[in-house]
TIRO-2110 file (N, C-alpha, C; in Angstrom, 1 decimal):
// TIRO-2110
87.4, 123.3, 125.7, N, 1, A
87.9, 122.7, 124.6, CA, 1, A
89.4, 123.1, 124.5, C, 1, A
90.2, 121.6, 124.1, N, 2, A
91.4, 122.2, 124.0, CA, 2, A
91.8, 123.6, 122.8, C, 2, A
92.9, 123.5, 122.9, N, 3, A
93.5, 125.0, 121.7, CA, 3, A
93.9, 124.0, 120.6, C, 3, A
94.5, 123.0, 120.2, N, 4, A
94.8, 122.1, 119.4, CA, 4, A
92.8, 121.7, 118.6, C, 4, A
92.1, 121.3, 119.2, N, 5, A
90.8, 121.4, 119.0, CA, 5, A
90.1, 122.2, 118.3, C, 5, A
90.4, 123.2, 119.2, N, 6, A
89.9, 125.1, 118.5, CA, 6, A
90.3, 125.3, 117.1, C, 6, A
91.7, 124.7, 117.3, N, 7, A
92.3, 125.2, 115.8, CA, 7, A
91.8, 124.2, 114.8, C, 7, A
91.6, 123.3, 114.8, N, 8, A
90.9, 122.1, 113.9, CA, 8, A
89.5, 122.6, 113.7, C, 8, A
89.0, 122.7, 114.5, N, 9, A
87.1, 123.2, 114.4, CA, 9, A
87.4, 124.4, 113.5, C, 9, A
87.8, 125.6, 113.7, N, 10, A
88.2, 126.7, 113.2, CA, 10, A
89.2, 126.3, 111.7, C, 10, A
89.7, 125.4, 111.4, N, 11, A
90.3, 125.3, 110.4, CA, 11, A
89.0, 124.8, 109.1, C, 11, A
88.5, 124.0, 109.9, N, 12, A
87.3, 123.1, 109.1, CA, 12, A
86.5, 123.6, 108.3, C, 12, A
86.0, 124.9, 109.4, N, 13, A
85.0, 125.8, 109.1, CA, 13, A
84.8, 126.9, 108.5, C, 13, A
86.5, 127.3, 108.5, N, 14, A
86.9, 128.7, 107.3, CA, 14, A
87.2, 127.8, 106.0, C, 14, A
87.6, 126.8, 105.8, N, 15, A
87.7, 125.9, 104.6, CA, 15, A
86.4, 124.8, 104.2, C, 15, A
85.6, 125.0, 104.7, N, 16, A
84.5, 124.3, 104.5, CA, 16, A
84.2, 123.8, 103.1, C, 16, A
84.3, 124.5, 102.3, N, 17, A
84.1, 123.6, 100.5, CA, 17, A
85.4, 122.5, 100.4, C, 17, A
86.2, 123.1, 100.6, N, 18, A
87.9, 122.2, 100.6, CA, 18, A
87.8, 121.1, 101.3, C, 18, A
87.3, 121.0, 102.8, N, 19, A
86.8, 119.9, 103.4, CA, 19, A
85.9, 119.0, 103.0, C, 19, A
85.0, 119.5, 102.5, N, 20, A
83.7, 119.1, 101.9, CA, 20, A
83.9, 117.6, 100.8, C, 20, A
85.0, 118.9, 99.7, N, 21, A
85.1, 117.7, 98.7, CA, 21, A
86.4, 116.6, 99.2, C, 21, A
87.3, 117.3, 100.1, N, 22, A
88.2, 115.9, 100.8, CA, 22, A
87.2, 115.0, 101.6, C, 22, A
86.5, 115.5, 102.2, N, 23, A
85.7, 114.4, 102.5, CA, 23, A
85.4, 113.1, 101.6, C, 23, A
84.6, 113.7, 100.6, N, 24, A
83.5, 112.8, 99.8, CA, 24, A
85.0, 112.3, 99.1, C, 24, A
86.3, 113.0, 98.4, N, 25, A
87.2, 112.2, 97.9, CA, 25, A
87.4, 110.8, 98.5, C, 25, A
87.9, 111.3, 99.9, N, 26, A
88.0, 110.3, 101.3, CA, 26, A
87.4, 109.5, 101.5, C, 26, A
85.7, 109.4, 101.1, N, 27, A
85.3, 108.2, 101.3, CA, 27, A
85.4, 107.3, 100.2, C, 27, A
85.2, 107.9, 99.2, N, 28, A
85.3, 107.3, 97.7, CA, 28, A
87.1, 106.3, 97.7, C, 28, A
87.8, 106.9, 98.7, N, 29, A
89.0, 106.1, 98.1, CA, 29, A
89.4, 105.4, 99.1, C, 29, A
88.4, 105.3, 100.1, N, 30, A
88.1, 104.3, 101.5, CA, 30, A
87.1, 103.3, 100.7, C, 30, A
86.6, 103.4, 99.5, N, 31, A
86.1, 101.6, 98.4, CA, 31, A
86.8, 101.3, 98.3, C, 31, A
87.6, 102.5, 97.3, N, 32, A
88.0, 101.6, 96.2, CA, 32, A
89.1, 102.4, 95.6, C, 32, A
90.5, 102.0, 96.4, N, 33, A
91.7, 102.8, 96.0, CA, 33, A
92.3, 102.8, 95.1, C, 33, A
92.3, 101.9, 94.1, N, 34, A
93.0, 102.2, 92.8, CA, 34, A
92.4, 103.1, 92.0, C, 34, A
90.5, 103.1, 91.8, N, 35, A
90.3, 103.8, 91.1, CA, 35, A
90.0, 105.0, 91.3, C, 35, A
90.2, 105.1, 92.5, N, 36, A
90.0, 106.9, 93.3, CA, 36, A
91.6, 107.6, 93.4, C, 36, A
91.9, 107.1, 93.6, N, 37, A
93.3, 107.5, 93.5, CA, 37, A
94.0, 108.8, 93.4, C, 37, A
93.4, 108.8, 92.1, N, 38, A
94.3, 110.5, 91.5, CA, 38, A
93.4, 111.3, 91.7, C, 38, A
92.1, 111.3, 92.0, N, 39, A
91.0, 112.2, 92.5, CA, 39, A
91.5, 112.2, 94.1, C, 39, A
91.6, 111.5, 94.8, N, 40, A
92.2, 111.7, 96.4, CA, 40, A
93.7, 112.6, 96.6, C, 40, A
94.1, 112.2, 95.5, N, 41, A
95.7, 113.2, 95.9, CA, 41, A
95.3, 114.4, 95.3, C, 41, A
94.7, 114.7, 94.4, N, 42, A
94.5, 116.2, 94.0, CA, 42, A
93.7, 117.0, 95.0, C, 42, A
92.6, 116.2, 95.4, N, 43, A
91.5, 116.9, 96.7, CA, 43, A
92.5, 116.6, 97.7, C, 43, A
93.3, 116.3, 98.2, N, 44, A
94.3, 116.0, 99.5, CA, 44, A
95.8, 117.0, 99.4, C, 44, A
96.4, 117.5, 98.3, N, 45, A
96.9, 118.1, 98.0, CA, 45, A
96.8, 119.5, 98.6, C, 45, A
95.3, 119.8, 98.3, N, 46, A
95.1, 121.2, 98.6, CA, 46, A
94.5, 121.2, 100.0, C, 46, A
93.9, 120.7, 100.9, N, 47, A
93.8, 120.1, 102.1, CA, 47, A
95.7, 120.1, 103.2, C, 47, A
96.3, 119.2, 102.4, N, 48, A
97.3, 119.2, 103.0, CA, 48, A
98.4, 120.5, 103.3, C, 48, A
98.0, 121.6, 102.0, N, 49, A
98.4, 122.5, 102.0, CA, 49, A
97.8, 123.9, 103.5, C, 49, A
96.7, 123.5, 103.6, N, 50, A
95.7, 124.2, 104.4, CA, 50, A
96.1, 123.9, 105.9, C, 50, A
95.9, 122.4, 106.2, N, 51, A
96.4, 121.5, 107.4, CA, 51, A
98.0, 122.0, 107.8, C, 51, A
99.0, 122.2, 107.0, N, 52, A
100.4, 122.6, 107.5, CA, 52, A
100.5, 124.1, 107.9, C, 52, A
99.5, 124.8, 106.8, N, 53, A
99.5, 126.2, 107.6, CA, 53, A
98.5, 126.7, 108.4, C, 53, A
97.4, 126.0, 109.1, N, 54, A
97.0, 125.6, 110.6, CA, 54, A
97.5, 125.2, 111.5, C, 54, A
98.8, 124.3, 111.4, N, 55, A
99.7, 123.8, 112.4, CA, 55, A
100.8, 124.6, 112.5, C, 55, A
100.9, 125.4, 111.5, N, 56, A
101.9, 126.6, 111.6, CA, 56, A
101.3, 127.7, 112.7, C, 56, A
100.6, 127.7, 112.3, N, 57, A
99.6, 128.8, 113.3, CA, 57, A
99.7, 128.8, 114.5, C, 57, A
99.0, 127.4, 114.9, N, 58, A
99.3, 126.5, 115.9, CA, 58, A
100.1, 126.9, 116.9, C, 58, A
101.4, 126.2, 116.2, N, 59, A
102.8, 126.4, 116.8, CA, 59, A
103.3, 127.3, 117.3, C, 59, A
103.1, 128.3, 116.1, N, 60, A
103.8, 129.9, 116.2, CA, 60, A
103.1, 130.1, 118.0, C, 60, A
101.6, 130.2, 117.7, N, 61, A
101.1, 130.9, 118.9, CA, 61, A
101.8, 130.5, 120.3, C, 61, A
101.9, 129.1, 120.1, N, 62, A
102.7, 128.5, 121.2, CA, 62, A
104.2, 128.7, 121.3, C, 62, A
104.9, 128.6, 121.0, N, 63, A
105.9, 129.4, 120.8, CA, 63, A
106.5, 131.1, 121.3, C, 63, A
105.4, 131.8, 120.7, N, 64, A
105.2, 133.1, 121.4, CA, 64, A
105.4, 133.0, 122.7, C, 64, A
104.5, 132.5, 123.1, N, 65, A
103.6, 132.3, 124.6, CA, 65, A
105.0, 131.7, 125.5, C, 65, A
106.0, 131.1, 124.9, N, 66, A
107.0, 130.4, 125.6, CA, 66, A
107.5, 129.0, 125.9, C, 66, A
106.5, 128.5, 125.2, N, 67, A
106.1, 126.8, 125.4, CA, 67, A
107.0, 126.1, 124.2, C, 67, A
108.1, 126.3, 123.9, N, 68, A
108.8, 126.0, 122.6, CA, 68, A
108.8, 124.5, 122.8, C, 68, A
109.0, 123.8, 123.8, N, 69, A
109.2, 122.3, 123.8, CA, 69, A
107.9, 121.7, 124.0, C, 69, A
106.7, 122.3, 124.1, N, 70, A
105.4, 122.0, 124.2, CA, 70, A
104.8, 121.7, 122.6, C, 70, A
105.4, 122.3, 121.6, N, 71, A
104.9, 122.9, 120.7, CA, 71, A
105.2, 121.0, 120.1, C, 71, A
105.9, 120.1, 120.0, N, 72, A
106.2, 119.3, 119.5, CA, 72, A
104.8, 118.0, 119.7, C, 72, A
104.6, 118.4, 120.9, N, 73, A
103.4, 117.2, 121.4, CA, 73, A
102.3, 117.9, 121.0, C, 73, A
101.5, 119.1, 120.4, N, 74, A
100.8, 119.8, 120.3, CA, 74, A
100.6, 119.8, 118.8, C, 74, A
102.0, 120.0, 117.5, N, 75, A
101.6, 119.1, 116.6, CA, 75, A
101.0, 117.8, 116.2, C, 75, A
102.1, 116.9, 117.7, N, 76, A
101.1, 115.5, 117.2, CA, 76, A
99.6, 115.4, 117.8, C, 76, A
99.3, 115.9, 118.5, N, 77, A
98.0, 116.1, 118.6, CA, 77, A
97.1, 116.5, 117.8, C, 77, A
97.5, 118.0, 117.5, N, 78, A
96.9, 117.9, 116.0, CA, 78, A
96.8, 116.8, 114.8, C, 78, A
98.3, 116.6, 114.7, N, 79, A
97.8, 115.5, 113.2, CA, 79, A
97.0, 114.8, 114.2, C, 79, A
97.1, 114.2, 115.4, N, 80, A
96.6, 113.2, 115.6, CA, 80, A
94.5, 113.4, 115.4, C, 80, A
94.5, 114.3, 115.8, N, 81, A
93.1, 115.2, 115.4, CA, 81, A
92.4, 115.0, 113.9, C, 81, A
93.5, 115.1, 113.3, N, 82, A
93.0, 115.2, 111.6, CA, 82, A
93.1, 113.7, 111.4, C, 82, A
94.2, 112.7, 111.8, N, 83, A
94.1, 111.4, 111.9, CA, 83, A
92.2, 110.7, 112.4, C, 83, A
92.2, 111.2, 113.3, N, 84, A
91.1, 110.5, 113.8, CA, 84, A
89.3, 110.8, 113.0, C, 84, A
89.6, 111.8, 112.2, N, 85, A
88.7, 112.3, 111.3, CA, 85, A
88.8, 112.0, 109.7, C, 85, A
89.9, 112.1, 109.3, N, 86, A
90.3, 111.2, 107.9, CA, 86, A
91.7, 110.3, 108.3, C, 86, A
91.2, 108.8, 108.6, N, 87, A
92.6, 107.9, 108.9, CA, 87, A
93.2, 108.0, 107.6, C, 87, A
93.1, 108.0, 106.4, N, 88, A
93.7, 107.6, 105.2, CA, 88, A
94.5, 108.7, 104.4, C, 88, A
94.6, 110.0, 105.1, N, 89, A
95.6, 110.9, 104.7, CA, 89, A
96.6, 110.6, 104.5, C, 89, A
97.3, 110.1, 105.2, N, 90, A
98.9, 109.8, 105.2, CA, 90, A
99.0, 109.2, 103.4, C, 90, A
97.8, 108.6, 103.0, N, 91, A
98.1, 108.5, 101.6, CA, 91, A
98.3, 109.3, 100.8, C, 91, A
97.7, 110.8, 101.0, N, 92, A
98.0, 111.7, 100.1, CA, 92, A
99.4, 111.5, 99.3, C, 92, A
99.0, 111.6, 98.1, N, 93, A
100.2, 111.3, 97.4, CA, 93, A
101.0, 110.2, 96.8, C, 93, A
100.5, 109.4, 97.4, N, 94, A
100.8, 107.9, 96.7, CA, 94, A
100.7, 107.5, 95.6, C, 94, A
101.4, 107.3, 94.6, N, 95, A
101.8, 107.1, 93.3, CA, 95, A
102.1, 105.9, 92.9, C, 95, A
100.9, 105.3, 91.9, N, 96, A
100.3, 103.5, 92.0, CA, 96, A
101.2, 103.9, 90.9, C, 96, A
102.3, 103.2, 90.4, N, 97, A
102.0, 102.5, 88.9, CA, 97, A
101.9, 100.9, 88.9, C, 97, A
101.1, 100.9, 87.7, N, 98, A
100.6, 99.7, 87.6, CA, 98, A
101.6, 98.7, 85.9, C, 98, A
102.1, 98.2, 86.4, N, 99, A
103.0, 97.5, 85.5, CA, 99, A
102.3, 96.2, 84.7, C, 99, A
102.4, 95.7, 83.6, N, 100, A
102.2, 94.6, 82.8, CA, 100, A
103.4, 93.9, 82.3, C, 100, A
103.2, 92.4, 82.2, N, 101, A
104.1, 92.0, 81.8, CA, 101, A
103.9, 91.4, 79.9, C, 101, A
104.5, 91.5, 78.9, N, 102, A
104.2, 91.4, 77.7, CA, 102, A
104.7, 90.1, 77.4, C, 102, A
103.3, 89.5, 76.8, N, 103, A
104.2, 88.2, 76.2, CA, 103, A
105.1, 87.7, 75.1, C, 103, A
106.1, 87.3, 75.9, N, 104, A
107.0, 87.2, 74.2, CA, 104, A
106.5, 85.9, 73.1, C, 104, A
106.5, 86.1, 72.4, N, 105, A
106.4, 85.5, 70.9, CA, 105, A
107.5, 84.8, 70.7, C, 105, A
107.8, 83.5, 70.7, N, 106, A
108.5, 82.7, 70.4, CA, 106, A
108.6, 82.3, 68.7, C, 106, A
END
């Protein structure tokens, strides 16, 4: 198994409640995204917080090791990793407002 892999499996599995409910957010706002919304960015908020300091991990190790220009394709494999398990992250954070128009009174 790759090391980009390892670290995803291993991230999953020490965060397992956190994934859990990003999950079930995840699928809930894969219906129906307006009304899931602000339940997906709060459960993806703290997920996203987790995911950057796994890929920090990541990196560093590689880096150590001497691979500094390796370390760039090995992020995107990562996200690409977390992409292919939740495609609809990249929404985290998306901020609907919803506007009306008022009718004027003549």
């Amino acid at each position: 198994m790759t090391k980009y892999k390892e670290y995803f499996d291993k991230m999953v599995s020490e965060n397992k409640e956190a994934f859990d409910k990003f999950t079930r957010a995840h699928f809930e706002y894969s219906i129906d995204n307006d009304k899931n919304q602000e339940n997906f960015n709060k459960e993806g908020e703290s997920v996203l917080k987790i995911i950057h300091e796994w890929e920090d991990r990541l990196c560093k190790q590689s880096e150590k090791a001497g691979f500094g220009s390796y370390t760039v394709n090995l992020a995107e494999k990562f996200q690409a990793e977390i992409k292919s398990h939740f495609p609809l992250i990249d929404h985290v954070g998306i901020v609907v407002n919803k506007f009306s128009l008022r009718k004027i009174n003549l």
